[in-house]
N, CA, C and O of each residue as an XYZ file, in Angstrom:
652
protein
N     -42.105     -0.652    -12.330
C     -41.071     -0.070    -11.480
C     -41.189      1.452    -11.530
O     -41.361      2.188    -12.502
N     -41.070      1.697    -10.405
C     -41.602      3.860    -10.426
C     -39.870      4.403    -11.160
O     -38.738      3.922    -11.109
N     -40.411      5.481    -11.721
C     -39.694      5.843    -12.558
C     -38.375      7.012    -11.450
O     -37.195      7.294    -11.657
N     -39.119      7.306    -10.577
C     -38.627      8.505     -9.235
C     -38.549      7.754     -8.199
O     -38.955      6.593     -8.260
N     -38.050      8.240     -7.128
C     -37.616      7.922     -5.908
C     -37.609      8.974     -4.766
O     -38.144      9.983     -5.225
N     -37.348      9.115     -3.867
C     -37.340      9.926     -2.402
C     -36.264     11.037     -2.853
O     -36.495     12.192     -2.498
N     -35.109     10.775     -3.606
C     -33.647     11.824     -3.701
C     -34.552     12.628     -5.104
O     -34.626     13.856     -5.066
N     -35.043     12.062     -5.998
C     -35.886     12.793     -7.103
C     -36.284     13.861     -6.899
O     -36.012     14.948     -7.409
N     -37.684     13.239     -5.289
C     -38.287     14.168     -4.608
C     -38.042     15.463     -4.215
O     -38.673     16.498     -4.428
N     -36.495     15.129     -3.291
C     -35.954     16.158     -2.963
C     -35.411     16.483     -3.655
O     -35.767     17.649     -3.829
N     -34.478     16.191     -4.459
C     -33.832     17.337     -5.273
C     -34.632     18.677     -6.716
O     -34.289     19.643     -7.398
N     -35.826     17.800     -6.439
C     -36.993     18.728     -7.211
C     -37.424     19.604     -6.127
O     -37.963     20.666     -6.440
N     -37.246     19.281     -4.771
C     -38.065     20.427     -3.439
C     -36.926     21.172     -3.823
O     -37.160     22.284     -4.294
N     -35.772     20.822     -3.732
C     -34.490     22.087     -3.553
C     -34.260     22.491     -4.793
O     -33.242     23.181     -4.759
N     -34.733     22.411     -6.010
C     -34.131     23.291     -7.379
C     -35.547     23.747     -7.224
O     -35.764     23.652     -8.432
N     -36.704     24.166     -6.746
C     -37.867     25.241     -6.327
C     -37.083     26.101     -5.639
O     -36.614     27.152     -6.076
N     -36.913     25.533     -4.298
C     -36.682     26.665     -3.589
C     -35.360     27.215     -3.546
O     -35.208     28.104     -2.709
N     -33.922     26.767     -4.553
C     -32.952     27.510     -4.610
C     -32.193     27.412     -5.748
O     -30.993     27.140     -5.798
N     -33.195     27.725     -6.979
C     -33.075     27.314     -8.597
C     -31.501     28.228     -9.003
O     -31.234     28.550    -10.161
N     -30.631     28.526     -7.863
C     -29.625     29.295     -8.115
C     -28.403     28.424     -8.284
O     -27.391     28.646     -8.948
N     -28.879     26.864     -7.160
C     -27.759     25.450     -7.105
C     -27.912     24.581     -8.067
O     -28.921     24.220     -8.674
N     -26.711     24.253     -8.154
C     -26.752     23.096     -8.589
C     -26.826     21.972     -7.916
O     -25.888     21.706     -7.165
N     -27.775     21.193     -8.007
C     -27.976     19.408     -7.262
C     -27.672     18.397     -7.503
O     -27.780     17.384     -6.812
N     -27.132     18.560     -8.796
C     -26.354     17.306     -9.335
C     -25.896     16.262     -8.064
O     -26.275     15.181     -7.612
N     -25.127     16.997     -7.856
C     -24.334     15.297     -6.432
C     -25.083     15.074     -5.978
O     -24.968     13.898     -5.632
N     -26.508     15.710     -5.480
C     -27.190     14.887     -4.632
C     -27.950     13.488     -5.259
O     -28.314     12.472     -4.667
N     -28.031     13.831     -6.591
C     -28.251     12.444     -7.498
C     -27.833     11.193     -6.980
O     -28.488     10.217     -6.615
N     -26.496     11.433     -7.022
C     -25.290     10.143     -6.744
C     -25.468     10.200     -5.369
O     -26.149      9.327     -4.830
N     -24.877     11.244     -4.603
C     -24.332     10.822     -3.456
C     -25.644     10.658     -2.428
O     -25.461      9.918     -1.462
N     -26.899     11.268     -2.563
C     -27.943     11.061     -1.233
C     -28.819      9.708     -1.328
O     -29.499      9.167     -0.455
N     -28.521      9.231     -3.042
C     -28.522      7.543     -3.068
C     -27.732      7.006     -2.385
O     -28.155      6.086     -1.685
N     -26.159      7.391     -2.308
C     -25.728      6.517     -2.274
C     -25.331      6.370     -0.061
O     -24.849      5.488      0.649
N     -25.867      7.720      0.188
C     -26.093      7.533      1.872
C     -27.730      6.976      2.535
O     -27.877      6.690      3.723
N     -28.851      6.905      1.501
C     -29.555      6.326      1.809
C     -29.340      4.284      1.400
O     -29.775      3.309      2.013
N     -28.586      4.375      0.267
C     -28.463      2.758      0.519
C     -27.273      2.428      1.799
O     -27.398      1.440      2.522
N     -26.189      3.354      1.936
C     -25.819      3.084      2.769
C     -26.502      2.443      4.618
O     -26.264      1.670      5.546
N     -27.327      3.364      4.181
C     -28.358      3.345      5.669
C     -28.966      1.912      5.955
O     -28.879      1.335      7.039
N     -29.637      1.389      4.749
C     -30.015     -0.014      4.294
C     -28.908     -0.987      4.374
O     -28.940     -1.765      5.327
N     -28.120     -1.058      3.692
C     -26.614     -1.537      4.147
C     -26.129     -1.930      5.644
O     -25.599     -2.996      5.957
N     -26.408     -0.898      6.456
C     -26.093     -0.860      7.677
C     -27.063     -1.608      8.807
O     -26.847     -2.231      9.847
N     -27.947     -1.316      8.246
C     -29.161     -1.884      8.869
C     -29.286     -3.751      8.470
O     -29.567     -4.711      9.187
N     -29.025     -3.671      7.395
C     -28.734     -5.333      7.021
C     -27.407     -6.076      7.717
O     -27.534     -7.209      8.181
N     -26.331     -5.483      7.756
C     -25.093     -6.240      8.404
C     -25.229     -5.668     10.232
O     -24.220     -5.752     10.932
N     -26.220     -5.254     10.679
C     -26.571     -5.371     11.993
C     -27.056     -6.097     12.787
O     -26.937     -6.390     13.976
N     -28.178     -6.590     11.142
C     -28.972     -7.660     11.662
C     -28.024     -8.951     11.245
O     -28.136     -9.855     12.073
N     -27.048     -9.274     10.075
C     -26.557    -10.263      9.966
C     -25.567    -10.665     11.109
O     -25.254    -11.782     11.521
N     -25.191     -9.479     11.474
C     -24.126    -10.077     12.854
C     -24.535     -9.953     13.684
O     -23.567     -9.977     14.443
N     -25.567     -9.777     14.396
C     -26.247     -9.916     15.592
C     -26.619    -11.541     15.491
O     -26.387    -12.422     16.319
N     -27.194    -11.623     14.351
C     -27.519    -13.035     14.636
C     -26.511    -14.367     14.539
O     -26.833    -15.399     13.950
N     -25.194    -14.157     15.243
C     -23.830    -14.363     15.615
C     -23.258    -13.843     16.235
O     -22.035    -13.869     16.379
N     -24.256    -13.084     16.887
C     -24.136    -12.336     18.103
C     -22.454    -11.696     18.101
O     -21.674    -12.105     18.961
N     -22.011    -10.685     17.074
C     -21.695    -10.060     16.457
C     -22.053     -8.759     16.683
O     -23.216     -8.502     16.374
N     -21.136     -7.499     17.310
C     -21.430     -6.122     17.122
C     -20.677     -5.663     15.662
O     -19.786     -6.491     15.475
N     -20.686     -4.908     14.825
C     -20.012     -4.605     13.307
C     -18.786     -4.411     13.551
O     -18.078     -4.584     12.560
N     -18.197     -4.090     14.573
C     -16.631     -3.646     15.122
C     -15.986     -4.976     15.330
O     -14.924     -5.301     14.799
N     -16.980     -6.036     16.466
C     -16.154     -7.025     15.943
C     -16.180     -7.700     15.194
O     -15.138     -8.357     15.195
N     -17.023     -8.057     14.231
C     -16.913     -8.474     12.922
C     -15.922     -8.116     12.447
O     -15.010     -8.943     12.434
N     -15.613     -6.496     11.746
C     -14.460     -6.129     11.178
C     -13.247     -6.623     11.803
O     -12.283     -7.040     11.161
N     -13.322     -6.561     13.232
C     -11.813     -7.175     14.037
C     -11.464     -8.696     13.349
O     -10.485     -8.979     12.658
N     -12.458     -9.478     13.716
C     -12.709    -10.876     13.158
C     -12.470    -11.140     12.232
O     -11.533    -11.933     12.146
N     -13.092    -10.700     11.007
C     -13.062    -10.414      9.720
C     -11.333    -10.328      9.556
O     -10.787    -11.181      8.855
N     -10.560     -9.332     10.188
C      -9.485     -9.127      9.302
C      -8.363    -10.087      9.984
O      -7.188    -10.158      9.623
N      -9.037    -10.886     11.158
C      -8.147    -12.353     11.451
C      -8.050    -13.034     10.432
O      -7.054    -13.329      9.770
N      -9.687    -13.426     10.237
C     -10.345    -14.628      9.096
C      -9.532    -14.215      8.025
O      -8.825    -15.207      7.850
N      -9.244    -13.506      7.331
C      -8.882    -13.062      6.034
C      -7.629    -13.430      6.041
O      -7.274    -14.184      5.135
N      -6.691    -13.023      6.998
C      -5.466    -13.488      7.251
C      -5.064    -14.892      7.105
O      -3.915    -15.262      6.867
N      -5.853    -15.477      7.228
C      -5.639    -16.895      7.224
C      -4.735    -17.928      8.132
O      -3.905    -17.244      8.731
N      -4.565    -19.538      8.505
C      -4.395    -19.525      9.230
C      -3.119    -19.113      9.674
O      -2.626    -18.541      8.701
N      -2.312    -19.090     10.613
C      -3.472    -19.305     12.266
C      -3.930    -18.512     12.742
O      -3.896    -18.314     13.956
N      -4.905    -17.328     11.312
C      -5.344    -16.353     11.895
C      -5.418    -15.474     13.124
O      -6.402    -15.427     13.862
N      -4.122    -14.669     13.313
C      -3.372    -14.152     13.952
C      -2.703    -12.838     13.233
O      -2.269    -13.054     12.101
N      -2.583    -11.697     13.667
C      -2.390    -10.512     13.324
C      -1.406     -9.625     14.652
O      -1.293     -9.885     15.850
N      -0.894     -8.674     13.928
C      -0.412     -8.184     15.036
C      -1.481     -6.797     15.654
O      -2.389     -6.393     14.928
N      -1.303     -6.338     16.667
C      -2.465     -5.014     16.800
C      -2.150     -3.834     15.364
O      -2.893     -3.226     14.595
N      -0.874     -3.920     15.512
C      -1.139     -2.208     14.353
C      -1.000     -2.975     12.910
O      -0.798     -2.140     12.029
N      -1.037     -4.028     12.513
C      -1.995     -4.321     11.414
C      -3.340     -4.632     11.046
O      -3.912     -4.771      9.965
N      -3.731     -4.714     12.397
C      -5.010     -4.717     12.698
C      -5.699     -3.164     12.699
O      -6.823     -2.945     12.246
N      -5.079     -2.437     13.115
C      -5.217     -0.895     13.094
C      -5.369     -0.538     11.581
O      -6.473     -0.099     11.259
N      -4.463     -0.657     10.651
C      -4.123     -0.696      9.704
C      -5.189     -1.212      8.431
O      -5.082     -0.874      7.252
N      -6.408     -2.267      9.104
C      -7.112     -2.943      8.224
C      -8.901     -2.094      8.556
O      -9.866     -1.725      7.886
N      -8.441     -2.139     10.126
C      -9.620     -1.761     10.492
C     -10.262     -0.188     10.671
O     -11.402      0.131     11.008
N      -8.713      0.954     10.199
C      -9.123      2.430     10.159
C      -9.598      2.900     11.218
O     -10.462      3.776     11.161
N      -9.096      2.378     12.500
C      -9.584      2.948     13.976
C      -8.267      3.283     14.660
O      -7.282      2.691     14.218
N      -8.060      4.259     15.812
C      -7.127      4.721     16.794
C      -6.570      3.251     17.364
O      -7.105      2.142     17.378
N      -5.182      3.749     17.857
C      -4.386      2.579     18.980
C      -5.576      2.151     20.080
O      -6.220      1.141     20.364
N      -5.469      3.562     20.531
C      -6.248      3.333     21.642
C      -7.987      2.582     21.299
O      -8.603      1.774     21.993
N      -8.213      2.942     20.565
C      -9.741      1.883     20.441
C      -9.597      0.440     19.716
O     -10.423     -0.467     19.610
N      -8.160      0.550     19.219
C      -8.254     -0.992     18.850
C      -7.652     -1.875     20.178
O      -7.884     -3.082     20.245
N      -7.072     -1.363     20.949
C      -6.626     -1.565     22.491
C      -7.982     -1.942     22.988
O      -8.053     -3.169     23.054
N      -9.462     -1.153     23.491
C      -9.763     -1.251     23.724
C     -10.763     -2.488     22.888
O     -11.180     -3.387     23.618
N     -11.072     -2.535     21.691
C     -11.790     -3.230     20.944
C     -10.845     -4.650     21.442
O     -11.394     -5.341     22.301
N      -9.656     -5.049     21.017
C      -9.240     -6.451     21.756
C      -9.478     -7.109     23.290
O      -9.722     -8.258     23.661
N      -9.312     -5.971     23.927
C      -9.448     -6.155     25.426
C     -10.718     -7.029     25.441
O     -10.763     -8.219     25.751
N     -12.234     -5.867     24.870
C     -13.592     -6.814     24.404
C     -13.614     -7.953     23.885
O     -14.429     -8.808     24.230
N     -12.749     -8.127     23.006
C     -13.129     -9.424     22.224
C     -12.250    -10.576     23.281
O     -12.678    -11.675     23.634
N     -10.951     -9.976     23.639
C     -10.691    -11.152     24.546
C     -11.497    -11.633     25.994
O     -11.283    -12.729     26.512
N     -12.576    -10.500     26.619
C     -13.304    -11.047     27.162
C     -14.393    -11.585     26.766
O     -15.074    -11.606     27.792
N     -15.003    -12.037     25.935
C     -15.688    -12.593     25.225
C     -15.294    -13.583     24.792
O     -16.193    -14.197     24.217
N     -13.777    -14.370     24.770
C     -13.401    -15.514     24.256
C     -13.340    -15.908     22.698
O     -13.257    -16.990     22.116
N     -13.427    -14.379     22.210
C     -13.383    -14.430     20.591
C     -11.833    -14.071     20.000
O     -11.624    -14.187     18.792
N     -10.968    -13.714     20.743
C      -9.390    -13.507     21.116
C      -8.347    -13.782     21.660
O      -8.227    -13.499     22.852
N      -7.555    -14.252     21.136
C      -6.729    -14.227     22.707
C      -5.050    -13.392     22.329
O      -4.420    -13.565     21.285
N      -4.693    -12.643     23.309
C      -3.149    -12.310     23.189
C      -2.217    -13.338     23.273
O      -2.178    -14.198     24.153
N      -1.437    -13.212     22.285
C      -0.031    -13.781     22.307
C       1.338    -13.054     22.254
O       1.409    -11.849     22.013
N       2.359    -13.786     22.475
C       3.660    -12.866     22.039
C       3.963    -13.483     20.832
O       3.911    -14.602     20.321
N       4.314    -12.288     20.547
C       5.110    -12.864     18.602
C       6.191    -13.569     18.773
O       7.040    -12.971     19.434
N       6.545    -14.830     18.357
C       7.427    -16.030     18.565
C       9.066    -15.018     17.940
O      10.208    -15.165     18.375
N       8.485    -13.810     16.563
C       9.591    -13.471     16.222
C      10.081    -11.728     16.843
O      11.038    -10.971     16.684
N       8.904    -11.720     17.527
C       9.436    -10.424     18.400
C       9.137    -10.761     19.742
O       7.910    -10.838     19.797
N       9.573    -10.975     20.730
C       9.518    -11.086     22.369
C       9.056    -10.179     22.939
O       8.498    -10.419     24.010
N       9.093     -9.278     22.616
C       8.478     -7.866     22.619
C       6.905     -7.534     22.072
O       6.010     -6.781     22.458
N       7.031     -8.343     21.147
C       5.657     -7.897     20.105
C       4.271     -8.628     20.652
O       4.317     -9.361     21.640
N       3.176     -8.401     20.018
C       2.253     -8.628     20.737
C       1.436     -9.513     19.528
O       1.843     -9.037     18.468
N       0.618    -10.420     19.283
C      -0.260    -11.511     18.096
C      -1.664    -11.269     18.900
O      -1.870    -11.338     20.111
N      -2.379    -11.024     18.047
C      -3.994    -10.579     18.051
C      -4.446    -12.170     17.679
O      -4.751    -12.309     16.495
N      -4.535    -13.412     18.528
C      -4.915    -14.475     17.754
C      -6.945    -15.199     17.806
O      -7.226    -15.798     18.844
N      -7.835    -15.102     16.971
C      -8.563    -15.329     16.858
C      -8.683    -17.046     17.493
O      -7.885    -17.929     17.178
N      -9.781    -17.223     18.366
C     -10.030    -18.369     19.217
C     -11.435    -19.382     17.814
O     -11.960    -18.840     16.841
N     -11.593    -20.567     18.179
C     -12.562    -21.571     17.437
C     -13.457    -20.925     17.735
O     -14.328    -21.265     16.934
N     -14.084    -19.782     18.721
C     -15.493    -19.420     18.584
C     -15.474    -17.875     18.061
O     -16.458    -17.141     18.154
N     -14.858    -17.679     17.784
C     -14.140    -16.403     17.026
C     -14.227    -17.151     15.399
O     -15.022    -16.767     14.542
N     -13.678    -17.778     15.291
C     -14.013    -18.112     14.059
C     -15.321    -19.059     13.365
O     -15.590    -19.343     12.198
N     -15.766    -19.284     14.260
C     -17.369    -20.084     14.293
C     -18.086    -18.903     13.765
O     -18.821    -18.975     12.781
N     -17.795    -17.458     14.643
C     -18.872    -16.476     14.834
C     -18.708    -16.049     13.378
O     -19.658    -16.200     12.610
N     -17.307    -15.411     12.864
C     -17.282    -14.984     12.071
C     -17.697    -15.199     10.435
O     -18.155    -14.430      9.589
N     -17.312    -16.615     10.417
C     -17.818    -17.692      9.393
C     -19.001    -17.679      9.313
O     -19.346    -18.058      8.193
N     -20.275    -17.292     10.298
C     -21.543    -17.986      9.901
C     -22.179    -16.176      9.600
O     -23.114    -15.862      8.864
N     -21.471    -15.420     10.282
C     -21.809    -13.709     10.046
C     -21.205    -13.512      8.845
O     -21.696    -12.418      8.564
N     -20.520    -13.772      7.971
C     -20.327    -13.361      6.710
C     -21.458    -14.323      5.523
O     -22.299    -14.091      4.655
N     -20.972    -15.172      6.013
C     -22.361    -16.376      4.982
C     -24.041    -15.337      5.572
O     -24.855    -14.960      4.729
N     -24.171    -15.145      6.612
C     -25.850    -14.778      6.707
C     -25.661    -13.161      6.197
O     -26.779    -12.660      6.076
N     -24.571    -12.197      5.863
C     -24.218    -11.008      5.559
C     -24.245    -11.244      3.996
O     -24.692    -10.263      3.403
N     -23.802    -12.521      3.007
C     -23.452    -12.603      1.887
C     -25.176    -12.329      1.244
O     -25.598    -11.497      0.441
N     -25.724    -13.195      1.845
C     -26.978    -13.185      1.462
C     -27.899    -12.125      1.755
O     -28.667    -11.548      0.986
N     -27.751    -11.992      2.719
C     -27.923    -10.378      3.021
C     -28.228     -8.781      1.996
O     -29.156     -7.975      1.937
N     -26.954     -8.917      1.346
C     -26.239     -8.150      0.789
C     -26.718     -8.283     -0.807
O     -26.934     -7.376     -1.611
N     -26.809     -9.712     -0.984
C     -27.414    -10.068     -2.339
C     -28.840     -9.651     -2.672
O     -29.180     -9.221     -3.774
N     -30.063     -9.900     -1.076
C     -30.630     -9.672     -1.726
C     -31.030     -8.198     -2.055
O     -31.988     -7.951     -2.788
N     -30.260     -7.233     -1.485
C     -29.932     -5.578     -1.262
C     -30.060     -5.804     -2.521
O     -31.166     -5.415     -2.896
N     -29.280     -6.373     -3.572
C     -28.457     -6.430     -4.867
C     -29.630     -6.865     -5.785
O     -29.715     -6.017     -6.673
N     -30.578     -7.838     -5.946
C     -31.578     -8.305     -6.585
C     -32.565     -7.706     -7.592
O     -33.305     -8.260     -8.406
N     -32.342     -6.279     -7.273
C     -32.449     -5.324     -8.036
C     -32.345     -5.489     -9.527
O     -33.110     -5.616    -10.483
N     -30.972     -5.425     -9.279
C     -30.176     -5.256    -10.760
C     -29.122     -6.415    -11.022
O     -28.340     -6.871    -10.188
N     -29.259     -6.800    -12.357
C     -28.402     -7.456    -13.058
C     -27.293     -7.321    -13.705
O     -26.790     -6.424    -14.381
N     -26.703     -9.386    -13.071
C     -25.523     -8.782    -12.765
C     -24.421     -7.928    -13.628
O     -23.332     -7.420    -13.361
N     -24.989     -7.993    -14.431
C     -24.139     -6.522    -15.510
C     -24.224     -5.359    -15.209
O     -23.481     -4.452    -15.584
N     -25.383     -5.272    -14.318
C     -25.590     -3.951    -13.736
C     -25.097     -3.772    -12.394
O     -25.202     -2.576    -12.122
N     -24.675     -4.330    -11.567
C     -23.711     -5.025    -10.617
C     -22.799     -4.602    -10.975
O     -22.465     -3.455    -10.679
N     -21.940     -5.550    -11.892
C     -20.403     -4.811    -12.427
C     -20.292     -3.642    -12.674
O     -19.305     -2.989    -12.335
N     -21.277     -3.171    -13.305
C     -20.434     -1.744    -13.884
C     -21.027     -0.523    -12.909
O     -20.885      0.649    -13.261
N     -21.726     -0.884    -11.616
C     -22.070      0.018    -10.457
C     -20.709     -0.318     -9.731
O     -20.142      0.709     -9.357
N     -20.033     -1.488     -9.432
C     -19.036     -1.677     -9.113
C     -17.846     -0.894     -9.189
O     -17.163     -0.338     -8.330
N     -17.773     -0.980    -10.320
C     -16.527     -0.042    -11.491
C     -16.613      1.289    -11.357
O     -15.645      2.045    -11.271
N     -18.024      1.675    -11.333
C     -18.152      3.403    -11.056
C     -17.831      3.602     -9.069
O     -17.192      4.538     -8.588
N     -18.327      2.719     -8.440
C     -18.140      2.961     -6.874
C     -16.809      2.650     -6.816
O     -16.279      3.236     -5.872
N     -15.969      1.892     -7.511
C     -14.460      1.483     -7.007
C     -13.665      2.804     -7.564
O     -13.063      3.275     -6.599
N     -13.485      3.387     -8.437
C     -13.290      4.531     -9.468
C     -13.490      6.119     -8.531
O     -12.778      7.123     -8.528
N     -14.706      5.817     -7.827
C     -15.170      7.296     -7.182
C     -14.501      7.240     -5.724
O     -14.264      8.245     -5.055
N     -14.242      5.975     -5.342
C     -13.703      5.551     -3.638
C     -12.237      5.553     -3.836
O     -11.573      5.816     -2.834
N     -11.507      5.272     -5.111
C     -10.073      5.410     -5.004
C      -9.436      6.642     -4.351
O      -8.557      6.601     -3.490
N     -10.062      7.880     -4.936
C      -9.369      8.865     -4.219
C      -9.440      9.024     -2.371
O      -8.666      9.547     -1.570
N     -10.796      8.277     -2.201
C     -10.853      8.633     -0.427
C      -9.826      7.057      0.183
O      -9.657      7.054      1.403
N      -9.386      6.198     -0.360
C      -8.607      5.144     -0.338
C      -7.359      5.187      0.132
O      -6.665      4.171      0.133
């Protein structure tokens, strides 16, 4: 197993040419935007092949999670998914033409509006998290799983404050 990597690389090009910085973060953090990149590139391909864009996954996703009758209202959906009114407006509109959604009224507000996930909405989502799980694992194959946990513990620890 090589002892260096690509961020090594660079952060040895940049303490040459500006031995005045410190590079420390780029240790952590230009790992941790190049696995991101890998990351991204893996759950693109896992939800595509569930013909799945990552937006609606996450939409999907935070039906599925809900459990049944997997149904949400929009601004808890806002709320899960860290996007504007207006683009989660527009993100439902998509999914309800696509037949992965459908609007309802809230039985306890007449007024209110239910984000309710359809059987192929939940077909999609179910088989995009199972081909994402594996996915993701074998990202992970690396390291053991003790080394798993306690990368865990340091990423959950460093993400609380942006949380």
């Amino acid at each position: 197993m090589p002892t260096s990597d690509e961020v090594d690389r660079i952060v040895d090009a940049w303490t040459r040419a500006r031995p005045d910085l410190d590079f420390s973060p780029l240790h952590v953090l230009s790992r941790v935007a190049r696995l991101s990149r890998h990351l991204d590139r893996a759950r693109r391909i896992a939800f595509a092949a569930s013909d799945l864009d990552s937006w609606e996954f996450d939409v999907l996703s935070a039906l599925r999670r809900a459990g049944a009758p997997y149904q949400l209202s929009p601004k808890l959906l806002l709320q899960q998914t860290l996007v504007s009114s207006g683009t989660m407006t527009n993100r439902i509109d998509r999914l309800v033409d696509r037949g992965l959604v459908e609007r309802g009224t809230d039985p306890n507000d007449g007024r209110g509006i239910l984000v309710m996930m359809t059987p192929i909405g939940r077909e999609r989502v179910d088989r995009a998290i199972s081909q994402l799980l594996v996915s993701e694992a074998e990202l992970l194959d690396g390291l053991s799983v003790g080394d798993q946990e306690r990368l865990a513990i340091l990423l959950r620890k460093l993400s609380l404050d942006f949380d």
